[in-house]
N, C-alpha and C positions, 0 to 999 in steps of 0.2 A: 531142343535139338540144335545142334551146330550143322555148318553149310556144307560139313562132309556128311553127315546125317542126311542131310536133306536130299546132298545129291546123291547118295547110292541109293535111296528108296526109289528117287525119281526114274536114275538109270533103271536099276532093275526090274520097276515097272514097265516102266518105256519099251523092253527088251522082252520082259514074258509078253506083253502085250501084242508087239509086233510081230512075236513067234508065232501067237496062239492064233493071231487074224491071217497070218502067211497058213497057218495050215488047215486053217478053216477058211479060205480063198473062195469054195464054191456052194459052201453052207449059205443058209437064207440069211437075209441081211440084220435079219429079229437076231438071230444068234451071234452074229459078228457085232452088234453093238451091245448085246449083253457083255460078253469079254470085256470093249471100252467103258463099260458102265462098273463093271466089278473092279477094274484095273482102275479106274475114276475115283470109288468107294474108298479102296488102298490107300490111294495118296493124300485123299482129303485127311483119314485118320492120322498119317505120319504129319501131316500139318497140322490139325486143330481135332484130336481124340475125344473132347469136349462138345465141339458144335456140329459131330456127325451126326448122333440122333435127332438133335434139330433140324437138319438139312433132312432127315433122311423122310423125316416124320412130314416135316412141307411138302419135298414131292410126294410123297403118296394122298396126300389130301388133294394135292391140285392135279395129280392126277384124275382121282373121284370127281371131282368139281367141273375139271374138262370134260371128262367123256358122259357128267352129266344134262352139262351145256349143249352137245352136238343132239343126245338123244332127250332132253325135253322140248315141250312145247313152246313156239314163241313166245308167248307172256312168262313164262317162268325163266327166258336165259338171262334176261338182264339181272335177275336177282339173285341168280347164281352168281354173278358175275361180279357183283357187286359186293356178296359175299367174299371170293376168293378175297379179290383186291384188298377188300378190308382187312382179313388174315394177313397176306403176304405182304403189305405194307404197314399196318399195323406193325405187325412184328420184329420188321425193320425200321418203325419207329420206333419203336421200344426199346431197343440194343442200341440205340445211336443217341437217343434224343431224352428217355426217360429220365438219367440218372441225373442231366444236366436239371431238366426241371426240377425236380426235388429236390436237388444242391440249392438252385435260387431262389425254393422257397422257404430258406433258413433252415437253421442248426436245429430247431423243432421239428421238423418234417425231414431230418436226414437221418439217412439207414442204409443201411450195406445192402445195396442188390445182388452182388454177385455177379452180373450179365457180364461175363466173359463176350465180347465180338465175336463170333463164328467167323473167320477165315475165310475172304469174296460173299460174303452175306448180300450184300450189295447187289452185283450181281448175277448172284443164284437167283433171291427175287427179281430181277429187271429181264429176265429169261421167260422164271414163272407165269412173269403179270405180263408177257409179251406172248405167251401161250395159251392165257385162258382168253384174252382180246382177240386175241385171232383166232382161235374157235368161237366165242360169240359172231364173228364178223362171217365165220363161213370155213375158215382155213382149215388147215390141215392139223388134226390134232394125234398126241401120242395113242399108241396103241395099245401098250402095255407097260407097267412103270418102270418097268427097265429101258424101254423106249427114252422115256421123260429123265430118269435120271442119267443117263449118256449124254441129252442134251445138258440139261441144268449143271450138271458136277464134270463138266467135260475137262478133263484133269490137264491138256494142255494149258488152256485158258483157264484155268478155276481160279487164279487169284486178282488179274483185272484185266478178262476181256482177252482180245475184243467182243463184241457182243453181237449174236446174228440171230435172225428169227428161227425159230424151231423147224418153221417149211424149210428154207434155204438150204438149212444146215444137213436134216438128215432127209430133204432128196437126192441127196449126192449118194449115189450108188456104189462108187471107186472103198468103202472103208476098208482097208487086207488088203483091198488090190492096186496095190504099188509099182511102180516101176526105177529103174534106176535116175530117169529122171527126177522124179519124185523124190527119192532118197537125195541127190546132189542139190537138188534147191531144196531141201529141206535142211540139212547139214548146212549150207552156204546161208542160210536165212539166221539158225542156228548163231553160228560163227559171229557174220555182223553183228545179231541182239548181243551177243554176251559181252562182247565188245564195245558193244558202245552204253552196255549197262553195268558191266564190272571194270573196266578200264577209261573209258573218258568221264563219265557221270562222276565216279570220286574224284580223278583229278582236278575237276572246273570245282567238285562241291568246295576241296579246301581253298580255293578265291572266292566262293560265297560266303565260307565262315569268318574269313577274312574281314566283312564287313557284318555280315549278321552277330557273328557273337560280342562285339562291345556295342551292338546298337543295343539289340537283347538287354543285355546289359544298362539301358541308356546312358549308355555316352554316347557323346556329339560326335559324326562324322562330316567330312565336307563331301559336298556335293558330286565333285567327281567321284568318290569314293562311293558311293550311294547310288551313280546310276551303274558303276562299275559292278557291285552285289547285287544292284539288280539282272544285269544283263545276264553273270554267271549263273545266280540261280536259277533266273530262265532256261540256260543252256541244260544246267544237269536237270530242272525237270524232265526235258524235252528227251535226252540222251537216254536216263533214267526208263522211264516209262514205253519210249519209243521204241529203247532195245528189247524191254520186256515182250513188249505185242510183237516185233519182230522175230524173237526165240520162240510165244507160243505158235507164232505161225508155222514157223519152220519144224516142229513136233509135228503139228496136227497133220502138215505135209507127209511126213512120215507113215502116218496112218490112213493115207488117203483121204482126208478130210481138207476142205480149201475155207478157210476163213478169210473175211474182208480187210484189206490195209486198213489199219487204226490211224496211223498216221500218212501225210503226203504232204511234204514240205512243208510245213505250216508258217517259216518263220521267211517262208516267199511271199505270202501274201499282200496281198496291195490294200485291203479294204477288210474290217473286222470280220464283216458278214463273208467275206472270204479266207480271211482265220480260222470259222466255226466250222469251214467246210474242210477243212484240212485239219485240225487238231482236235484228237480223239473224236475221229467221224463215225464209229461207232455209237458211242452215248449222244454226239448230236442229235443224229439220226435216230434213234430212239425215242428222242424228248421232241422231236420234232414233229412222229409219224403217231405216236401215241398221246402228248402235251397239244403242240402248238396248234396243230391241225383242225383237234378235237375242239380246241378254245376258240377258231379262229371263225370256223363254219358256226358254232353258236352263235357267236357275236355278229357275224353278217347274218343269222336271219332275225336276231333279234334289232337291229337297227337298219336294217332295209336294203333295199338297191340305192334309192334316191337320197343319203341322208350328202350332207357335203364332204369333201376331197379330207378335209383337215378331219372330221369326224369319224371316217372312214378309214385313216392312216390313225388316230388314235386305239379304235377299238379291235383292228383288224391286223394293225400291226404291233403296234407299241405295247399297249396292254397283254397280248401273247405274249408276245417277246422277252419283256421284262419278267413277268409269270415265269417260265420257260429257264430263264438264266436264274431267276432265283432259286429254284428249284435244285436247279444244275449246282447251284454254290451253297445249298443244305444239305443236297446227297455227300457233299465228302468230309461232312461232319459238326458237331453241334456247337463249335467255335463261332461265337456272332460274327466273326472277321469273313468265313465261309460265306455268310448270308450276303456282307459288303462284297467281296469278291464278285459275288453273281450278278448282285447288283450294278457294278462298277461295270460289266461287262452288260448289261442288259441298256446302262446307257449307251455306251459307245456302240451298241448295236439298233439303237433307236435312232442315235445321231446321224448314223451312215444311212439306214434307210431314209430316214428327212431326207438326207442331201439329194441320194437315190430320187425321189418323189416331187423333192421340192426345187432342188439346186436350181432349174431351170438354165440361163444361157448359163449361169456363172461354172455349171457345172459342165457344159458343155466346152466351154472356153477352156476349162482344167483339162480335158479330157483330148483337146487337141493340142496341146500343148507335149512337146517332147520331152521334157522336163516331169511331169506328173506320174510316170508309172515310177522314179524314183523318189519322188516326194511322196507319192503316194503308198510306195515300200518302208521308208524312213519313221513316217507318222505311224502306220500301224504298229511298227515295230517297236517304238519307243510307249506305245500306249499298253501293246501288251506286258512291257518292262514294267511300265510303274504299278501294274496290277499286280505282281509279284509280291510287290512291299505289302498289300492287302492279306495276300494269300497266307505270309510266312508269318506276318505279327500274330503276335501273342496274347494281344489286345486290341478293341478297336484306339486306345490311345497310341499304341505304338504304330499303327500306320496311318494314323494322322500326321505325326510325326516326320515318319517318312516320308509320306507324300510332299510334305513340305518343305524337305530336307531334299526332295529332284527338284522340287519347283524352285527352292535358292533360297529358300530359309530354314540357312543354317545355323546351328549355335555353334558352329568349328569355327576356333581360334589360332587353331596353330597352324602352324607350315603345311601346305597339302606335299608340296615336295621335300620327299627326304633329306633329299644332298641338293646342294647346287653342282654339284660337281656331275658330269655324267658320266652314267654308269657303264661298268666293262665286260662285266659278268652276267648271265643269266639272274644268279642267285642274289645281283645286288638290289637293294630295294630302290623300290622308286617313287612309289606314293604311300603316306599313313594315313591309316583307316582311325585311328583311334586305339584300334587295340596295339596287343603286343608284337603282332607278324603285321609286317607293312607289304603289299603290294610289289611284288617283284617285276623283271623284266620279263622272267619267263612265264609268269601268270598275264602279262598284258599278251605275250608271243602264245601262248592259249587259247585267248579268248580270240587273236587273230585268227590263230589258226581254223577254227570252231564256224565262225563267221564264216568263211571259204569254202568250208562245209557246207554248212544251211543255206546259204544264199547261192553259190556257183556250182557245186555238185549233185548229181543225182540220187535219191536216197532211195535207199536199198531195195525196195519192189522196182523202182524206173530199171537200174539195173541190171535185176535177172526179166525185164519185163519180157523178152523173147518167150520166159518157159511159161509165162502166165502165172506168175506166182501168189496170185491171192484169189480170192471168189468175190467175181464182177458180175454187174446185173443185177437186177430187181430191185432196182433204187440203192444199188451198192456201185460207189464210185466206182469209174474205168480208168485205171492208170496209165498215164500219158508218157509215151517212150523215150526213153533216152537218147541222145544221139550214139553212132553205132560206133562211134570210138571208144566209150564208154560205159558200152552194152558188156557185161560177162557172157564168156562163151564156155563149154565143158571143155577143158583143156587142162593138161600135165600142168602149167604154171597155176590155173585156177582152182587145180586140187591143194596144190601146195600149197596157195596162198589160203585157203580154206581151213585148212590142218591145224596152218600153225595158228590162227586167228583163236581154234577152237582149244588145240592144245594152253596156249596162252591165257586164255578164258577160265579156263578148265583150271588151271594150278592158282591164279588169282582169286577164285573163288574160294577153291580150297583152302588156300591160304592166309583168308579175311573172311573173320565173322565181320565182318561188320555190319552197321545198321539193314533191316528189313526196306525193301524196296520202297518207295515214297507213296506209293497206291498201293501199298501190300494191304490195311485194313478199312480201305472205303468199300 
């Protein structure tokens, strides 16, 4: 299907949907999320016609499997449960992970699977297995599988996220019953996502291809050039994926449904462990409340109250932690470079707790220093750059590579500056990457720009934060207000400004197939 395809099923969903739940407003709530469950069912086919009966066939098992959890006996739920778990990730090790295994176990053992990926597979199980834990623990389980499939196949978010517990999601009462507020920051949430995922995410991608595609290639770039691909690719992830969760928010708005901010400045961050809590805090917070927690309470009762400081920050912290980001950098696919990724992240997440634990004055001495909350911005930020070069290689040789090409071993020989002369134009170059497009003025005046973004303005929930636009509470962030000059208010200029953001949206999309979102199949 092409993105005009995609989008008139989406619209036209979105539209019966919204009709069917506006005139069924005072019917019982079972029947207003059957509609979003059917309307859910719809789009999943026009996406992936292949991995519906797999998806569909999951939920109805884990439905069985929930509601046989609430009404067996205590010795029998752990083993349901342990059941499910095995299915629903099983199976999403199987689609992600099998084909790779029997590729590397030689040309002997290789055979065509066929396992097409199922579209948000990912996901749908991180839902699933978030539904039957929380009915073993006591929560709130579905009632009837159309219940379970409106949560699981929720078609605003079915392709990545964000990700909310089943209780959260459908105690919210509001589904049909809209108001115009609702509509306007729903439209306005809209607007920005498409924005900042169909219009700045391309623009910054072609200054990352600018350095990725002759590194890809291996040829030698120079070092500015290398943190310069990295910094962009960082941006169009960010932009990429951010505007996505922003657009599915702004849907589910639509529908009366309040989904958690996925993102919250993350590239403000001062401290990694304060990275994790602003970038995609959804799946943190997942891997946190279901992984880290579950590993951590183990391991404190298996080494005691009394064991020492250093043993205790081993197994209570670092050991999760590492666990925890590994995982996080397996989940988005069976590239070993993913597993480095996690890893990479898993130290600098150990390293900050140290300092946390151990710093002692020296960390205290940083900390009263006026100087540190922008050294302290600078480092995190350039460490989450060079994990980028992890993320995007192709191999784990090509981001050794890299990584040693920001640290300053490089094998570039030539001029990093194009001209000595300077330049007059936007369009004249300024720095060569290696390949054949050099580094313009107006790709540096980009990445400026983008910066001024992330770092000085408020991003898009701070904003509309007046209307309350995401679902806060129960260990889902609260987002922190903007100042009020910078607050959006419902007003003639803020529709305007709205319109044209979405109309703009709207015709660029149409008018570029281009590649699938960067999280479209994790």
């Amino acid at each position: 299907m092409h993105n005009s395809d995609y989008f008139t099923l989406f619209i036209l969903v979105l539209s019966a949907v919204s009709l069917a739940l506006r005139l069924t407003s005072r019917a019982s709530v079972e029947v207003r999320r059957g509609i979003v469950a059917i309307g859910s069912t719809i789009v999943y086919y026009g996406f992936d016609p292949h991995g519906l009966p797999i998806c569909l066939g999951l939920v109805a098992i884990n439905w069985v499997l929930g509601r046989a959890i609430v009404l067996s006996p205590h010795h029998r739920k752990s083993t349901l449960l342990i059941c499910g778990l095995t299915l629903d990730l099983g199976l999403l090790a199987a689609y992600k992970y099998l084909g790779a295994i029997i590729a590397g176990l030689g040309p002997t053992y290789s055979v065509e699977l066929g396992l097409g990926f199922p579209i948000g597979l990912s996901f749908i199980v991180f839902r699933l297995v978030s539904h039957l834990v929380d009915a073993h623990a006591g929560g709130e389980v579905a009632r009837s599988p159309l219940d379970l499939l409106c949560y699981a196949l929720f078609f605003p978010a079915i392709l990545c996220g964000p990700l909310i517990r089943y209780e959260a999601m459908m105690s919210q009462d509001r589904l049909g019953r809209t108001t115009s507020v609702d509509w306007s920051i729903g439209l306005a949430l809209i607007g920005i996502g498409m924005f900042k995922n169909l219009m700045i995410s391309p623009a910054i991608a072609a200054v990352a291809d600018k350095v990725f595609v002759p590194w890809l290639a291996e040829q030698p770039i120079p070092v500015t050039g290398a943190w310069i691909g990295m910094i962009a690719y960082g941006f169009q992830v960010y932009f990429d994926f951010s505007g996505y969760s922003d657009a599915a928010i702004g849907v589910a708005r639509l529908l009366g449904v309040e989904l958690p901010a996925n993102f919250h400045s993350p590239f403000k961050a001062r401290s990694m462990v304060d990275f994790w809590q602003r970038w995609h805090v959804s799946l943190t917070r997942f891997l946190t409340i279901y992984v880290y927690n579950t590993v951590t309470l183990t391991m404190a009762r298996k080494i005691g109250a009394k064991a020492s400081a250093v043993k205790q920050f081993v197994w209570r912290i670092a050991y999760p932690t590492t666990l925890v980001m590994f995982l996080m950098g397996i989940w988005h696919g069976d590239h070993l470079t993913f597993a480095m990724f996690g890893l990479y992240h898993g130290v600098l997440l150990v390293v900050n707790h140290a300092w946390r634990n151990f710093g002692g004055r020296y960390r205290k001495a940083a900390l009263a220093s006026d100087w540190w909350p922008t050294i302290a911005l600078g480092l995190t930020f350039l460490a989450v750059a060079a994990g980028w070069a992890i993320f995007r290689a192709s191999n784990p040789g090509r981001a050794f590579a890299m990584l040693g090409t920001l640290l300053g071993r490089s094998e570039w020989t030539g001029a990093t500056l194009a001209s000595s002369a300077w330049p007059s134009h936007l369009a004249d170059p300024l720095l060569t990457t290696g390949g054949a497009m050099p580094i313009t003025v107006a790709d540096i005046a980009l990445l400026l720009a983008l910066f001024l973004i992330v770092w000085v303005l408020p991003n898009s929930n701070q904003t509309l934060s007046r209307f309350n636009p995401v679902f806060e509470g129960g260990g889902y962030p609260k987002i922190a207000p903007s100042t009020e000059a910078l607050k959006l208010s419902l007003s003639p200029a803020w529709a305007l400004s709205v319109s044209c953001l979405l109309v703009w949206s709207v015709v660029a999309f149409l008018s570029n197939d281009r590649a699938a979102l960067l999280y479209f199949h994790f």
